[in-house]
C-alpha positions as CSV (number, residue, x, y, z in Angstrom):
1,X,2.0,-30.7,41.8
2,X,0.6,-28.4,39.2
3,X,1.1,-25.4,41.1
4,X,5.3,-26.3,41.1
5,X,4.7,-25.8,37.3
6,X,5.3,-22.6,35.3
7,X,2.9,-21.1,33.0
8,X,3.5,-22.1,29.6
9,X,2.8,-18.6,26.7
10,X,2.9,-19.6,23.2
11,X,3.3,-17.3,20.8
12,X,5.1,-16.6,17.6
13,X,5.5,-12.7,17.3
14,X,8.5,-11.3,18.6
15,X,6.8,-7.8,19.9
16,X,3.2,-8.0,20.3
17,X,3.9,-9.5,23.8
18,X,5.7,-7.2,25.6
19,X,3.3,-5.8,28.0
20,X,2.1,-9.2,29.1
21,X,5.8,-10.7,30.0
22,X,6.3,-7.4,31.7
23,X,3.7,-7.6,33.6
24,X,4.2,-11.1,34.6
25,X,8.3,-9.9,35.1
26,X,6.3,-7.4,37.8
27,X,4.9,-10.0,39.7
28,X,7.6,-12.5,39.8
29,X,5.2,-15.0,38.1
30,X,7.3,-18.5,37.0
31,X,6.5,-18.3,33.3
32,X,8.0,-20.0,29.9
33,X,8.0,-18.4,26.1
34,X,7.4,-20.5,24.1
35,X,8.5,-20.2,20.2
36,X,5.4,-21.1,18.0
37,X,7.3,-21.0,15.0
38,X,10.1,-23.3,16.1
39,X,8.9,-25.8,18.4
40,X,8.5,-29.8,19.0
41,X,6.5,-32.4,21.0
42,X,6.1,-35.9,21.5
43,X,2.7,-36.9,20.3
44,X,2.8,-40.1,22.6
45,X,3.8,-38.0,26.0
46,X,1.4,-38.1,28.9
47,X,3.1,-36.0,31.2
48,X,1.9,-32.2,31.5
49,X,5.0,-30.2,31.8
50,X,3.1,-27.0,32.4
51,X,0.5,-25.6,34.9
52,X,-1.3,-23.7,32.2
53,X,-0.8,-23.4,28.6
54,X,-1.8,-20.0,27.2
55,X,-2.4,-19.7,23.7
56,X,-1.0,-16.6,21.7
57,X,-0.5,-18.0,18.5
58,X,-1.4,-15.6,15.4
59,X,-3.3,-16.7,12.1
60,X,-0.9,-14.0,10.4
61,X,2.0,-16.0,11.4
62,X,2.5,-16.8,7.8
63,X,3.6,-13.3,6.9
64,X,6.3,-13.6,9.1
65,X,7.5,-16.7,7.6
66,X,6.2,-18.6,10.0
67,X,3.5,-20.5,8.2
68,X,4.9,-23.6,9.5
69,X,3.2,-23.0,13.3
70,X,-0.1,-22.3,11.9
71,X,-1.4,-26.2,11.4
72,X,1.3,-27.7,13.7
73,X,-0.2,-25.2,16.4
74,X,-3.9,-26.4,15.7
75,X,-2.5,-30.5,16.0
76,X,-0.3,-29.8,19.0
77,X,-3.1,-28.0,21.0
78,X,-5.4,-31.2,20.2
79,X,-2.6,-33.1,21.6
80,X,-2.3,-31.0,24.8
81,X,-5.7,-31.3,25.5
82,X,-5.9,-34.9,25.1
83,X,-3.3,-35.2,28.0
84,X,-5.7,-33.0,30.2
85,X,-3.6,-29.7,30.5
86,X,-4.9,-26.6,31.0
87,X,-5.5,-24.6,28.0
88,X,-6.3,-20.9,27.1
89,X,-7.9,-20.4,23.6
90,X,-7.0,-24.0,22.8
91,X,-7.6,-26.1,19.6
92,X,-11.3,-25.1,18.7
93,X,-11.0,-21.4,19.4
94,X,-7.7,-21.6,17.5
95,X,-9.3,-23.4,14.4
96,X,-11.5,-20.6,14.7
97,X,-8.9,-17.7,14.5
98,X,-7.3,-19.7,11.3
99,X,-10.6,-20.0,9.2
100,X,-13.1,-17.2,8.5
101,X,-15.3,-19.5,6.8
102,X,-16.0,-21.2,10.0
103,X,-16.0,-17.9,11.8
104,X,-18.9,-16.9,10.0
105,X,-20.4,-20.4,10.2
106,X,-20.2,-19.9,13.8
107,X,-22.1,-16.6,14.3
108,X,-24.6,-17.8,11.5
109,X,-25.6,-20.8,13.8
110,X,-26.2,-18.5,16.8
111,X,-28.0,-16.0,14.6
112,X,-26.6,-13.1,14.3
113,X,-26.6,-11.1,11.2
114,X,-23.3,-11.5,8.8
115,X,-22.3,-9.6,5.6
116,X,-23.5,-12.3,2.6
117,X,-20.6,-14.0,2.1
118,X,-19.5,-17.0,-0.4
119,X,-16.4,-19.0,0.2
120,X,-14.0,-19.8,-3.2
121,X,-11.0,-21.7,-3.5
122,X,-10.7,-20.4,-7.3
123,X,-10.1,-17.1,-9.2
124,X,-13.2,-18.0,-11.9
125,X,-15.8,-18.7,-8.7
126,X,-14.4,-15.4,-7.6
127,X,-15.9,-13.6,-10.6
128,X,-19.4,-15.5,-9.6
129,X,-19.6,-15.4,-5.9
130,X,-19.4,-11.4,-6.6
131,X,-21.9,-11.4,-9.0
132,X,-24.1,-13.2,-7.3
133,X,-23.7,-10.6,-4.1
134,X,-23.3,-7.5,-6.4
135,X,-20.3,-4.8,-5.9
136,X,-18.5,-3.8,-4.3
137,X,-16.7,-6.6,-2.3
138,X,-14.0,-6.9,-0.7
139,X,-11.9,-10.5,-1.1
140,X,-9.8,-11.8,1.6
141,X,-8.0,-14.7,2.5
142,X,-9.7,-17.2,4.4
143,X,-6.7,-17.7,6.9
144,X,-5.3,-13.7,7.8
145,X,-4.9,-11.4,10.2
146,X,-3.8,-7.5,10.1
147,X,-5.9,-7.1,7.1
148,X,-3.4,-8.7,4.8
149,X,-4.9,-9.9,1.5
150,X,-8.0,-8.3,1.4
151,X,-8.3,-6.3,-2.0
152,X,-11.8,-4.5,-2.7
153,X,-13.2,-4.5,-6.2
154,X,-15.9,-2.3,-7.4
155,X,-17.2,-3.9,-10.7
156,X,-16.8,-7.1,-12.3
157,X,-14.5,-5.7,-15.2
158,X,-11.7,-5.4,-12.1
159,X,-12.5,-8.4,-10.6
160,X,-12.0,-10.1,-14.0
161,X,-8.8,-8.6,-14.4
162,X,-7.3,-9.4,-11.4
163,X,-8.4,-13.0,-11.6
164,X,-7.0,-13.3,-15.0
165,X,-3.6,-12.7,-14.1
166,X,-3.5,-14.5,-10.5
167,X,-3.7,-11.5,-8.3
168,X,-6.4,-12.6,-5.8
169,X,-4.8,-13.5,-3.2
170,X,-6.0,-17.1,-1.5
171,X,-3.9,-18.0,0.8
172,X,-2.0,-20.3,2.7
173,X,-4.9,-23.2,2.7
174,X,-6.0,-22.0,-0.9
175,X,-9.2,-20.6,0.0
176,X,-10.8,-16.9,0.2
177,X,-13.4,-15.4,1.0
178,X,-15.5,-12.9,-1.2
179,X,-17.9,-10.5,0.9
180,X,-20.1,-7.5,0.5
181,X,-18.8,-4.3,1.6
182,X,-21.4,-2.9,3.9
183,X,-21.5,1.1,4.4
184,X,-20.5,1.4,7.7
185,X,-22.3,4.0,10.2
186,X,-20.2,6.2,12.1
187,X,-17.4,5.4,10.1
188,X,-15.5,3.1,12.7
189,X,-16.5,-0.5,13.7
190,X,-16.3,-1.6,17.0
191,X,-14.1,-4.1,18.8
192,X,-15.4,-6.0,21.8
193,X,-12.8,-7.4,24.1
194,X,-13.1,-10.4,26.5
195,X,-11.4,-11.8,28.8
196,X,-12.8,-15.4,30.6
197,X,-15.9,-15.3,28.8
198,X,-16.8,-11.3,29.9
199,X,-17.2,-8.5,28.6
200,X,-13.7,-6.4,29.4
201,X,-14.1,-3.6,27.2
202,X,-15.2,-2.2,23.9
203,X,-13.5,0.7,21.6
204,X,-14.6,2.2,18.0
205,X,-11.6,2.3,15.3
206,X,-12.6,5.0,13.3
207,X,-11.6,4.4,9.7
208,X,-11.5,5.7,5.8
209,X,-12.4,2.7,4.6
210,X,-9.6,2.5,2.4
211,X,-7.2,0.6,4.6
212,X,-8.3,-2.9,6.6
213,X,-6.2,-3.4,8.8
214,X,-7.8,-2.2,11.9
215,X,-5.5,-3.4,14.6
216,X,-5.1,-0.4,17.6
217,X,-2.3,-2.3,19.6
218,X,0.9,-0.4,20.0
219,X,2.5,-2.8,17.3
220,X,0.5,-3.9,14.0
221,X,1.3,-4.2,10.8
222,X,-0.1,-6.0,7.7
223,X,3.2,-7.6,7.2
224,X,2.3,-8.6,3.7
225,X,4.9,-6.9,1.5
226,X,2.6,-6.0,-0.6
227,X,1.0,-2.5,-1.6
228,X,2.2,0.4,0.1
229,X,-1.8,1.2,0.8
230,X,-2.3,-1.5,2.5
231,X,0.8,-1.4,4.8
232,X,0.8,0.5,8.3
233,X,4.1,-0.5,9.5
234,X,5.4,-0.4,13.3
235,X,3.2,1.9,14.3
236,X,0.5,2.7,16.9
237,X,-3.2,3.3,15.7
238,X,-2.9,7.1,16.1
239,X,0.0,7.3,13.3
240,X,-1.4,5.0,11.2
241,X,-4.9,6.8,10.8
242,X,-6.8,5.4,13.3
243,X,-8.9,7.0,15.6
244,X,-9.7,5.2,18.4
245,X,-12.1,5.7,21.3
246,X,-13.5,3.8,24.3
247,X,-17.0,2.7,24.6
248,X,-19.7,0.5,25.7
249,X,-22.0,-1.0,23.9
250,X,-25.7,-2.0,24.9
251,X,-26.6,-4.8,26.7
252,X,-27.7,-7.2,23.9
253,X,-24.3,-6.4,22.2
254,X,-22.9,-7.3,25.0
255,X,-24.5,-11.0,26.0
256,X,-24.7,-11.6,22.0
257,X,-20.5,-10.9,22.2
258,X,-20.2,-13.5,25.7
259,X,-22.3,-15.8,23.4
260,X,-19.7,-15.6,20.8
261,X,-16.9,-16.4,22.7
262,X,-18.4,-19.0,25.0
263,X,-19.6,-21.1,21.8
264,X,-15.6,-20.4,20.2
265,X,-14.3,-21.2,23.5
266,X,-12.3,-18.4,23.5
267,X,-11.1,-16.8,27.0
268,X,-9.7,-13.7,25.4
269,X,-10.1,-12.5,22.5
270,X,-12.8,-10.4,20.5
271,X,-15.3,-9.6,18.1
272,X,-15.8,-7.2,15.9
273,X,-18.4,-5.7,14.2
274,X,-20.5,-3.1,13.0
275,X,-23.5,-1.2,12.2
276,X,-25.1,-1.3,8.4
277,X,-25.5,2.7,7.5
278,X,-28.3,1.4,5.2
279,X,-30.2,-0.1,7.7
280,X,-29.1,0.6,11.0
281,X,-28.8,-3.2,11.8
282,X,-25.8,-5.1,13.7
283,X,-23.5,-7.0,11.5
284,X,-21.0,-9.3,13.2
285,X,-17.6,-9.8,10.9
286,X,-14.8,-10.9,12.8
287,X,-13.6,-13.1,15.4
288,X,-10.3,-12.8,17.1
289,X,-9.1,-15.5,19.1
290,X,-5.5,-13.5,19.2
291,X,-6.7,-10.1,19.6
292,X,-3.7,-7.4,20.9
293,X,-4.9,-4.5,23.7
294,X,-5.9,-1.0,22.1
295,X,-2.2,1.2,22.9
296,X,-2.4,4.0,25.6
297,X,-5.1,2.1,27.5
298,X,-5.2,3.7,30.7
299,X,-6.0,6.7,28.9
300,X,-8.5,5.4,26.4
301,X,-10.1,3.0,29.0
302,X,-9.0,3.9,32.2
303,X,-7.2,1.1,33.1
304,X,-4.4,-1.5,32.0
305,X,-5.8,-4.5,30.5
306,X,-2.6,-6.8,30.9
307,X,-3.1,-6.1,34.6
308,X,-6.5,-8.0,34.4
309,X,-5.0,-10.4,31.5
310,X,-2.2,-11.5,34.2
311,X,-5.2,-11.7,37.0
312,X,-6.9,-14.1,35.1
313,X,-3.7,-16.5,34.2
314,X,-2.6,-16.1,37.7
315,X,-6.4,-17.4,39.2
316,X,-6.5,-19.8,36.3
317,X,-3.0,-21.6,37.6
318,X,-4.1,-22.0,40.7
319,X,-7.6,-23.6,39.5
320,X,-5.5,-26.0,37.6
């Protein structure tokens, strides 16, 4: 019966995924879009209308004015899962992608190394956390995405300043995050991709420092309407600054990155992270249960990602 079902992809941007219906256009694939940001269910059904439900739901939906799909997404993937359908990056890996707090939580209990973090729902405990971690910091919102929010500070006079007349910005759930600001080796972090639980591929996202959002897909932008510094627009990674450049990371990166995603339950998605130029130590910082392909792929990587993406959904529907 399942298999007389179509593939179900939620997701609330109107660009972001155009590669992956095109691909699934190429192979004739039955398939639904789904609105995130406009949507309904009946919380008493027990009928799976879909074969698979694949999660693409973004954290930064709220930029877009969609803030409404964040928490309705979180309930309504609890509620899918309850009735036993299929589901990719489903209610705990999404809870994940909508709280850094947890995030960090997460890679904390599996022991990995983190940048020294506090988590505020306040401007005044702001001021503290920072002083208690010493500058500079960076504070960003605990629910984001495209690096909008985050704001670095590089001595508690400006830190004080901007509490003072509400300019730290905390949110959709009232709550940010206030974080060292590690000198970074290299100058790029690196972003692991996975797909099922694998490693897929890795790239380093060379950066000044100066901008955070660090998105290489073909279409990201911070979306935030605020500062012109902070905004890339539509653009690909190349014209907004980025460089960006294939790469494999050792073999303990590697299994600690599957360990990651297997505990988050995320089936793709990545991690991000980077190496302290004080120390030459790991530091894992991000986790991405929404995480767009790098742009030009075939030519960074050497193959198309979406092509294995649309293997995996098309294997995982049959399974289901």
């Amino acid at each position: 019966m399942s298999q007389q079902l179509p593939l179900a992809v939620y997701y609330e941007h109107p660009e972001w995924f155009r590669p992956l219906f095109a691909e699934l256009d190429r192979r004739s694939i039955q398939y639904l879009r789904i609105d995130a940001g406009c949507h309904m269910y009946d919380a008493t059904a027990t009928d799976r209308k879909y074969a698979l439900f694949f999660n693409r739901m973004s954290a930064s939906a709220y930029l877009r004015g969609n803030a409404q799909g964040i928490f309705f997404t979180r309930d309504y993937l609890a509620h899918l899962e309850r009735i036993g359908m299929r589901v990719i990056n489903g209610c705990k890996a999404f809870s994940l992608e909508i709280s850094k707090a947890a995030q960090l939580a997460l890679l904390h209990s599996l022991g990995l190394a983190t940048p020294r973090s506090r988590i505020v729902n306040c401007a005044i405990q702001a001021v503290s956390a920072a002083q208690e971690i010493g500058f500079p910091v960076i504070v960003k919102p605990n629910i984001g995405g495209r690096g909008a929010g985050i704001v670095r500070f590089d001595s508690a006079p400006a830190l004080e300043r901007a509490a003072a007349v509400d300019e730290i910005d905390f949110g959709i759930d009232s709550t940010a995050l206030v974080q060292e600001l590690l000198p970074i080796r290299g100058g790029h972090i690196t972003r692991v991709e996975t797909l099922g639980g694998k490693f897929l591929y890795a790239i380093k996202v060379y950066t000044s420092g100066e901008n955070f959002n660090l998105c290489p897909a073909e279409i990201c932008r911070t979306e935030d309407g605020g500062s012109a510094a902070n905004t890339m627009g539509l653009v690909g990674a190349s014209k907004a600054g980025l460089k960006v450049e294939g790469y494999t990371p050792p073999q303990e990166i590697i299994n600690a990155v599957e360990k990651i995603v297997g505990a988050a339950q995320i089936e793709a998605g990545s991690v991000e992270y980077l190496v302290d130029d004080r120390d030459g130590g790991i530091v894992y910082y991000d986790i991405n249960a929404l995480s767009n392909f790098v742009a030009n792929a075939p030519q960074i990587l050497g193959f198309d990602p979406h092509v294995r993406l649309v293997d995996y959904l098309e294997d995982e529907k049959e399974g289901a």
